[in-house]
C-alpha positions in Angstrom: 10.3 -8.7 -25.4 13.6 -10.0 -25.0 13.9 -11.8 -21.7 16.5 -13.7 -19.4 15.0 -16.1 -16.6 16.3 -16.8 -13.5 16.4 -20.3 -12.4 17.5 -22.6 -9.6 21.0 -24.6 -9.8 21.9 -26.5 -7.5 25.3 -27.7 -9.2 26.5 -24.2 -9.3 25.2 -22.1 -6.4 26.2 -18.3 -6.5 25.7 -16.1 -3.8 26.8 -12.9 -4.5 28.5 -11.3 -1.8 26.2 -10.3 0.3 24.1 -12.5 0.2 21.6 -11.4 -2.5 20.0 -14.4 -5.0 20.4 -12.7 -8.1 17.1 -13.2 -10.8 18.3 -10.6 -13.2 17.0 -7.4 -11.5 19.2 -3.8 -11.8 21.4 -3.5 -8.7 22.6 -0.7 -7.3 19.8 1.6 -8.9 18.4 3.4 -6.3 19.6 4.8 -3.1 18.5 5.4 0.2 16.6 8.7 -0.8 15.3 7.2 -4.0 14.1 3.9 -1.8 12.2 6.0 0.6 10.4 8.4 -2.0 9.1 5.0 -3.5 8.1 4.0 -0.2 6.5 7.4 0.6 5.1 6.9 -2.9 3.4 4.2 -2.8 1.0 4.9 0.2 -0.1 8.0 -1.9 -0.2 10.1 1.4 -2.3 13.0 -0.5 -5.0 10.6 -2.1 -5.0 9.1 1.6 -5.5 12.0 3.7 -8.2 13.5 1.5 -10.3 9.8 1.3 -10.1 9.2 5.1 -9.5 12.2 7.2 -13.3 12.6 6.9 -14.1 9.1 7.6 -11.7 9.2 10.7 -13.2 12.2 12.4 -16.4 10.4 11.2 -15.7 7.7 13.5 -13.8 9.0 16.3 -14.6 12.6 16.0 -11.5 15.0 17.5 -9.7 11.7 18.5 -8.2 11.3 14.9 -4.8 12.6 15.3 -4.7 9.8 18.1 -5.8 7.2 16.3 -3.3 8.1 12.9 -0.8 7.9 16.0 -2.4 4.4 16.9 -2.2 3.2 13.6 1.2 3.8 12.9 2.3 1.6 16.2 1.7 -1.6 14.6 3.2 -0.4 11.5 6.0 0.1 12.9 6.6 -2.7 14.7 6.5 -4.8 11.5 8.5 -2.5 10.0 11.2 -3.4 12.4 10.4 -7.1 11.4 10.5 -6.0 7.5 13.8 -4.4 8.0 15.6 -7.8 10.3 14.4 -9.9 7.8 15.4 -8.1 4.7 19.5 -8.0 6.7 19.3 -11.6 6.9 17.6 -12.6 3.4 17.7 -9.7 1.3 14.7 -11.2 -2.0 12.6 -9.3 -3.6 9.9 -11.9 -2.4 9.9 -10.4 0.5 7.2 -11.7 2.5 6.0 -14.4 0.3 9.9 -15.5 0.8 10.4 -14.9 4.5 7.3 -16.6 5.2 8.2 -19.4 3.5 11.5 -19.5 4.9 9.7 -19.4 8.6 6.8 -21.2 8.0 7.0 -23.8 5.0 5.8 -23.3 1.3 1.9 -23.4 2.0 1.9 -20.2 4.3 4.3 -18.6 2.3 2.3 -19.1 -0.9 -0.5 -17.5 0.5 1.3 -14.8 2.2 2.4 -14.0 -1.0 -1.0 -14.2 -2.7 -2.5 -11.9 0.3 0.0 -9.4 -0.8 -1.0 -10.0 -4.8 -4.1 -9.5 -4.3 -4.4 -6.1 -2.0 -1.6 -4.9 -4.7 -4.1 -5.5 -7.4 -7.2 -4.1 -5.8 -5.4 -1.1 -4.8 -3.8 -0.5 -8.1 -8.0 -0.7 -9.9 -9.0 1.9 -7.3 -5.7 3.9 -7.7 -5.9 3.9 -11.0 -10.2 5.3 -10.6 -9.5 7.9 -8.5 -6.6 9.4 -10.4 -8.8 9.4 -13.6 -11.7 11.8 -11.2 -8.9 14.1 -10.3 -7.8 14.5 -13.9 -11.3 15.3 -15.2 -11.8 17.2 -11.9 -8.9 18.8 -12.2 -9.8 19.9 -16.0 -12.8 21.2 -15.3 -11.1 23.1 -12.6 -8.7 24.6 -14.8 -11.2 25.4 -17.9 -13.7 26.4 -15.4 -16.2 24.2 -17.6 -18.9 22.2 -15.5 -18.9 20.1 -18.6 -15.7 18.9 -18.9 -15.6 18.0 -15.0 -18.3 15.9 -15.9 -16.7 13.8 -18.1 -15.9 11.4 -15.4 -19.9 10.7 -15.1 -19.5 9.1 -18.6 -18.6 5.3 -17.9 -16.7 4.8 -21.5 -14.8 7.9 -21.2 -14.1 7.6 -17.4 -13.1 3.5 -18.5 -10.8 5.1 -20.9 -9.0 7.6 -19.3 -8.4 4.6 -16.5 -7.4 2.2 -19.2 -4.4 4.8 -20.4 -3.5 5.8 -17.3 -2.8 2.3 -16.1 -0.9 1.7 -19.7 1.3 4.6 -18.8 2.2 3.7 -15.4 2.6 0.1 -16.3 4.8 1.2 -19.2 7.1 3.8 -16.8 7.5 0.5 -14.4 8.6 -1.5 -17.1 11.2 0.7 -17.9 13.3 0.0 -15.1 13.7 1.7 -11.4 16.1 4.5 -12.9 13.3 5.9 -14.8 10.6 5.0 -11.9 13.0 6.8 -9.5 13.2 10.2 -11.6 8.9 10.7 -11.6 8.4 10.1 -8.1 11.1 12.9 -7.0 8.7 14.7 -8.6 5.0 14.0 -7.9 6.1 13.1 -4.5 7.9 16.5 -4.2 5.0 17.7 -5.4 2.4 16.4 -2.7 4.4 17.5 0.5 5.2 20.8 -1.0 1.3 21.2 -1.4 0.5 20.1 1.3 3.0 22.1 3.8 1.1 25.2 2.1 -2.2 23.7 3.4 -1.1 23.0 6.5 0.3 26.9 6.9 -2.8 28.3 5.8 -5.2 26.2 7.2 -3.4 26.6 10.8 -4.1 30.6 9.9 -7.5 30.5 8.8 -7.7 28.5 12.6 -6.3 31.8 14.5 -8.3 34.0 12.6 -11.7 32.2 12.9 -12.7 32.4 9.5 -14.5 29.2 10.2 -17.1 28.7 12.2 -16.2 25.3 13.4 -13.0 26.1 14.1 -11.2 24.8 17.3 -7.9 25.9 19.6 -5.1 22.6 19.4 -5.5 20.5 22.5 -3.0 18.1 23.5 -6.5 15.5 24.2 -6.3 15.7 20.6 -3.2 12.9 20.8 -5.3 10.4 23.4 -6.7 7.2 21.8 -8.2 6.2 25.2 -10.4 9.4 24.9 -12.6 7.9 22.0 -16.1 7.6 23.2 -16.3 3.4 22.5 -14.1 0.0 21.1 -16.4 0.3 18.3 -15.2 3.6 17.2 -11.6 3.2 17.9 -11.7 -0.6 16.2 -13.2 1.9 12.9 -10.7 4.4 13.1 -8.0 1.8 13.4 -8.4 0.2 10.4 -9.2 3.2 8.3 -5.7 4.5 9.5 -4.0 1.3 9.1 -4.9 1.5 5.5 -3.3 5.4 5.5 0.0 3.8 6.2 -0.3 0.4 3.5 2.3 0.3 0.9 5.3 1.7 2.7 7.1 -2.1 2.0 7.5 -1.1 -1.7 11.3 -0.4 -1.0 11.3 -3.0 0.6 10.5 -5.5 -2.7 12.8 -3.3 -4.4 16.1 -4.3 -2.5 17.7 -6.5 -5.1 17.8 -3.0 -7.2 19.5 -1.0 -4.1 22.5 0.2 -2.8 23.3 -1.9 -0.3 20.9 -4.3 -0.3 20.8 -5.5 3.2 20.5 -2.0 5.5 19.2 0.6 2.8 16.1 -0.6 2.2 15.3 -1.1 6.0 16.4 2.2 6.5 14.2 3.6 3.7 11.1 1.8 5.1 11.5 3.5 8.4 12.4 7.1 6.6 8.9 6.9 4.5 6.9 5.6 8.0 8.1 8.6 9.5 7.3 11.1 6.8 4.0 9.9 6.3 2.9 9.9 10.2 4.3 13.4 10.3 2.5 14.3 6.9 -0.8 12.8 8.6 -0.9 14.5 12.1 0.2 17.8 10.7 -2.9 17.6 8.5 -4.7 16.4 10.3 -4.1 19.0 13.2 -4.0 21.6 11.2 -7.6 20.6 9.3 -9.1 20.0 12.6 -8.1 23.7 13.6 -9.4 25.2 10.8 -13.0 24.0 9.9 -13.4 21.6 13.0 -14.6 17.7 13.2 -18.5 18.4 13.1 -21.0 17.1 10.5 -22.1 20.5 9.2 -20.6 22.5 6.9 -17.0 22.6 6.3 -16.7 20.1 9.4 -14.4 17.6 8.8 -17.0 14.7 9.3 -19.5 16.3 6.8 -20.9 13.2 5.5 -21.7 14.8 2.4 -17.6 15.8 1.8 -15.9 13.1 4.3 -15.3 11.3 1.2 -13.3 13.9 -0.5 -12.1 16.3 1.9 -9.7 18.4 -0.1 -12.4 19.1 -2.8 -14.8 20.5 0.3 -11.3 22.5 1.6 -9.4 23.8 -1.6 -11.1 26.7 -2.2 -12.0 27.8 1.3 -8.7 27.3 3.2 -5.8 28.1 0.0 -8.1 30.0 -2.2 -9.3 29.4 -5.8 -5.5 29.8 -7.2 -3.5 28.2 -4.7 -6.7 25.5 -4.4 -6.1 24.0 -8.2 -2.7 22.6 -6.9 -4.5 20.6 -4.4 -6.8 19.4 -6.6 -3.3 19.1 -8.6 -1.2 17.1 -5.5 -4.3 14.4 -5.3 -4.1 13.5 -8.9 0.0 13.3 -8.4 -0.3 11.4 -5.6 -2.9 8.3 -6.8 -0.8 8.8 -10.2 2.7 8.2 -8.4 1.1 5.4 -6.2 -0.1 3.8 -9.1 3.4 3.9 -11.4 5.4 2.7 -7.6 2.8 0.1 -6.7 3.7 -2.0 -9.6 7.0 -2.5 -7.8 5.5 -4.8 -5.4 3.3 -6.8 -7.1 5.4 -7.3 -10.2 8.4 -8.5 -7.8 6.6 -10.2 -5.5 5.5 -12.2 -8.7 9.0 -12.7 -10.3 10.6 -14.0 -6.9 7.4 -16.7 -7.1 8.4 -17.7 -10.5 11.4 -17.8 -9.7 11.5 -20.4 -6.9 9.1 -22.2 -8.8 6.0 -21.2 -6.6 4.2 -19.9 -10.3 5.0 -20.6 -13.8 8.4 -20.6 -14.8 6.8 -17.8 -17.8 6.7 -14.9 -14.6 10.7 -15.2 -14.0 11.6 -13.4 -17.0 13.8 -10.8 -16.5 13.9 -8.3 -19.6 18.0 -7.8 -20.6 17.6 -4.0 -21.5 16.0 -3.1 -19.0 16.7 -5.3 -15.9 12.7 -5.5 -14.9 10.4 -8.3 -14.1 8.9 -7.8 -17.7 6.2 -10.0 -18.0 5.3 -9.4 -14.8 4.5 -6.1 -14.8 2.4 -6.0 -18.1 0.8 -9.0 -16.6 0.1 -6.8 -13.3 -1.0 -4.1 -15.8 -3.6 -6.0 -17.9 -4.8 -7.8 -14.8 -6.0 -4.1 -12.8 -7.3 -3.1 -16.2 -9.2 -6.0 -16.6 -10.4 -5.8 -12.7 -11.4 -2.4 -12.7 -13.6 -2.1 -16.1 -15.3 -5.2 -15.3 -16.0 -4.3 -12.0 -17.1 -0.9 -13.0 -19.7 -2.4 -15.7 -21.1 -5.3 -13.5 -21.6 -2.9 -10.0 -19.7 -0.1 -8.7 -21.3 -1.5 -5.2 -18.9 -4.3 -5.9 -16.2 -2.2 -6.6 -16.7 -0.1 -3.1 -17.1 -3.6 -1.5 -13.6 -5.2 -2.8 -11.7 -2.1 -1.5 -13.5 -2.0 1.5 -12.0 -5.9 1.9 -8.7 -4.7 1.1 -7.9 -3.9 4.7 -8.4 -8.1 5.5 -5.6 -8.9 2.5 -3.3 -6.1 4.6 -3.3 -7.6 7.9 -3.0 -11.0 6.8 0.3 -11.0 5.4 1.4 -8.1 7.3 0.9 -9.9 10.2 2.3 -13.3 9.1 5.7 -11.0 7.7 5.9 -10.1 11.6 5.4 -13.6 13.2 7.7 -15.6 10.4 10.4 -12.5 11.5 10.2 -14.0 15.1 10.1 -17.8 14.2 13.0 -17.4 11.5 15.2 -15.8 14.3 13.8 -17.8 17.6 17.2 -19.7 17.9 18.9 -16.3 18.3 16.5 -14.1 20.1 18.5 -15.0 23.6 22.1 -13.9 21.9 21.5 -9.5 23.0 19.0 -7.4 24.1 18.7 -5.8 21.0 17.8 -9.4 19.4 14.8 -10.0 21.5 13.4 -6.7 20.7 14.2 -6.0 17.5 13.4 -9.5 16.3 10.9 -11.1 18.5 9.4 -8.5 20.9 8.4 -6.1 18.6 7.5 -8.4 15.3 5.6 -10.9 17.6 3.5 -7.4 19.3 3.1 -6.1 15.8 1.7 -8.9 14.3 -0.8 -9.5 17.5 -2.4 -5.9 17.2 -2.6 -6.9 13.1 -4.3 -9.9 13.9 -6.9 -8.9 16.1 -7.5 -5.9 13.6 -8.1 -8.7 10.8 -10.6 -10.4 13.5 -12.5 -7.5 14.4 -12.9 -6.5 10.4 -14.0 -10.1 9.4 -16.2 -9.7 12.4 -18.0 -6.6 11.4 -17.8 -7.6 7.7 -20.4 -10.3 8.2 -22.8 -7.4 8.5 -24.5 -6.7 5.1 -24.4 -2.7 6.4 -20.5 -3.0 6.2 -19.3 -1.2 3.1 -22.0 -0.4 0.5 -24.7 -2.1 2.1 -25.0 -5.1 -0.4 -25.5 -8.8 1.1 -25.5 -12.3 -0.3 -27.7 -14.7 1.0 -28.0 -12.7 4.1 -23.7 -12.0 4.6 -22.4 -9.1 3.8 -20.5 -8.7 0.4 -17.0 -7.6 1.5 -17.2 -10.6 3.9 -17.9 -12.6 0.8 -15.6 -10.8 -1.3 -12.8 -11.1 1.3 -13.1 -14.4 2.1 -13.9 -15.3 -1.0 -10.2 -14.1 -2.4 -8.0 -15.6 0.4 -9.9 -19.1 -1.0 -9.4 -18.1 -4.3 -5.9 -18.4 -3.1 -6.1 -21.3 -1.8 -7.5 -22.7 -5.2 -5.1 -21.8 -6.8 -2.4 -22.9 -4.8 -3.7 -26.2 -4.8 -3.6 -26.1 -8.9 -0.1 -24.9 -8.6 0.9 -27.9 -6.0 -0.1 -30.4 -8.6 2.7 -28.5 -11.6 5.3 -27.4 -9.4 5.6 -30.3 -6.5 9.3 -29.8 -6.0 8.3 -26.0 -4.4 5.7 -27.6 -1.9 7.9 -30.6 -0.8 10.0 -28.0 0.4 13.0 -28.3 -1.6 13.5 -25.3 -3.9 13.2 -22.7 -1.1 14.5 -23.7 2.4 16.9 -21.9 5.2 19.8 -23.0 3.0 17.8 -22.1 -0.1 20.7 -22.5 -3.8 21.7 -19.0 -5.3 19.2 -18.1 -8.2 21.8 -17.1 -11.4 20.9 -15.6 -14.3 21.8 -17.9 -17.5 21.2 -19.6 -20.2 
């Protein structure tokens, strides 16, 4: 792998011109269209919709286009955050580098690990449910039982995983002009399949075919109607998890056109297509089979889990139902391939200021990718999610279920370190205050009592799948246990690279990373 590495000189600072600290990465590879389908991408609204519209109604029964509207407020308040910050210091670092910026090198480090982490758990369970669909969908297509089951078979389920993680990682390494191509089309794919569910299930609603079905009601769109806190707090972070992943275009803006807006304007393009993409759905679902417990009823218990394989047949028929089955497996495949973007960036930009080992900066020269990087990302879910899968697949609910803790974290500390980094000009307009303190500071409140409540209820053992260590429930354990896993391994990190934690590689007036010899 031939590889350049982008390093720190402070002799011979270059900014580019606007403003961009180049490590190496393709510019001017994708545009705004291109930046919001990998932001759209990456959330894998399909795979989202079908996992939690189940659990949603579960929780807060016909509230659940509410609470997907509830959701998306604090998501967007940080993405307002996202895009101020990404004007001012356009780095692929993103939060790791903002925070740091803000806050000093300790927070950011661990912003930056909070935002590793999630990237890596989500990429192991991305990675599991797209190797389901494809057996699933298989079987579907042969109409053999047996084949369906193949997924049952832990080495040939481990397998399938293991090459479908290979490919993706292999796509990303290419570079985001090849990236960019696939996920016009498997994201093309989803909203086109799921515009047809929405169509027909809205018509199965007038005609009754159902018998759970219900007339639309404006109530529908009232948070304050959910029966308790409890509920609400449930739905909440089921829905915040709906919208995760939309900063991908974000991490990608060293490789866009026009570096400093686009990608701000891409986040904000994606938010808005998913949250229209959920309450469509999700309207349209609720009208058709209802949000009861029996039946086709959205909260089933025995199909909240999967509600599109409980659906497909019933509301599109058994034709027009195999490209649902179809759009699931597109969409965990296309999140998978896009969510190396983050990670694999978010990595190289650490490197690169000296935050990780200098090995993680390289850049390959063909290809303009964080090389090492990615494989590295690669190797690491496959290694996660096969030994995960051997040792306990109770563990393996329990570490996503603690995904939602890694979320708010740095989410939340992206939206304070927005308002702190700009505090001496939040007084200079209107639009100022708002935009970058008002807003951020709001957004990263609602995140952080989110993350409060979740660590709360995560202390009971009945959290997730019931499992409990010495009396504590496991995603508490597993949770907590990662952020001081982070914390470890910062401190390793202090002792090799001092220079980052003194402060002095990566500081408001931070030297122009150049690629060179």
């Amino acid at each position: 792998m031939t590889e350049t590495v982008a390093r720190s000189r402070t002799d011979e600072t270059q900014n580019s011109a606007d403003g961009v600290r180049g490590k190496g990465l393709g510019g001017n590879s994708v545009g705004l269209l291109g930046s919001a389908v990998i932001g759209v991408s990456t959330v894998a609204p399909v795979y989202c919709l079908t996992s939690t519209l189940g659990s949603t109604a579960g929780e807060v029964g016909v509230q659940m286009p509410a609470v997907f509207l509830a959701g998306f407020l604090p998501m967007l308040l940080v993405a307002f955050a996202y895009r101020e910050l990404n004007r001012a210091v356009p780095d692929c670092g993103t939060s790791f580098t903002w925070t740091v910026k803000a806050f000093g090198p300790h927070v950011g480090w661990m912003c930056g690990w909070g935002l590793v982490i999630a990237t890596v758990i989500v990429l192991s369970n991305l990675a599991g449910v797209a190797t389901s669909y494809f057996w699933l969908l298989a079987g579907e297509v042969t109409g053999s039982d047996r084949i369906a089951g193949l997924d049952g078979n832990k080495a040939v389920h481990i397998l399938t995983c293991l090459l479908l993680i290979a490919i993706a990682t292999a796509i990303s390494y290419r570079g985001m002009t090849t990236t960019k191509g696939v996920q016009y089309a498997l994201v093309g794919l989803q909203l086109v399949v799921l515009a047809v569910f929405v169509a027909l299930a809205v018509q199965k609603a007038r005609s009754g075919a159902f018998a759970g079905h219900l007339g639309f009601s404006w109530s529908w769109l009232n948070p304050f109607e959910v029966k308790s806190f409890a509920a609400f707090s449930a739905g909440l972070s089921l829905s915040i998890f709906m919208y995760w992943g939309w900063d991908a275009c974000l991490t990608a803006n060293e490789e866009t056109v026009g570096s400093e807006r686009t990608p701000g304007r891409a986040a904000l393009v994606a938010m808005i297509v998913l949250v229209g993409s959920y309450l469509t759905t999700g309207v349209a679902a609720q009208m058709a089979v209802g949000a009861g417990t029996d039946g086709l009823g959205l909260a089933n218990p025995e199909t909240s889990d999967n509600v599109f394989a409980a659906l497909a047949g019933p509301v599109m028929g058994d034709a027009l139902g195999i490209l649902l089955f179809l759009a699931v497996l597109a969409s965990a495949a296309a999140s998978l391939q896009t969510t190396f973007i983050p990670v694999a960036r978010t990595v190289l930009a650490m490197a690169a200021y000296e935050a990780l080992p200098a090995s993680y900066a390289g850049v390959h020269e063909r290809f303009r990718t964080p090389g090492r990087a990615t494989v590295v990302a690669g190797v690491a879910t496959g290694v996660f999610y096969t030994v995960m899968t051997l040792v306990s697949e109770h563990v393996l609910v329990d570490t996503i279920y603690a995904l939602g803790l890694m979320i708010c974290f740095y989410y939340a500390l992206t939206a304070f370190a927005c308002a702190w980094y700009f505090r001496d000009t939040l007084t200079r307009s209107v639009r100022d205050a708002v935009f970058k303190g008002l807003f951020p500071v709001l957004g990263g409140v609602l995140l952080t009592a989110v993350f409060g409540k979740t660590l709360y209820d995560m202390w009971d053992p009945a959290y997730g799948s019931g499992s409990a260590v010495f009396g504590v429930g496991s995603v508490f354990v597993i949770g907590v246990g990662l952020l001081l896993l982070g914390v470890v391994l910062m401190v390793a990190m202090r002792r090799s690279s001092p220079a980052f934690f003194r402060g002095e590689v990566l500081t408001t007036r931070t030297p122009a990373l150049v690629v060179g010899d």
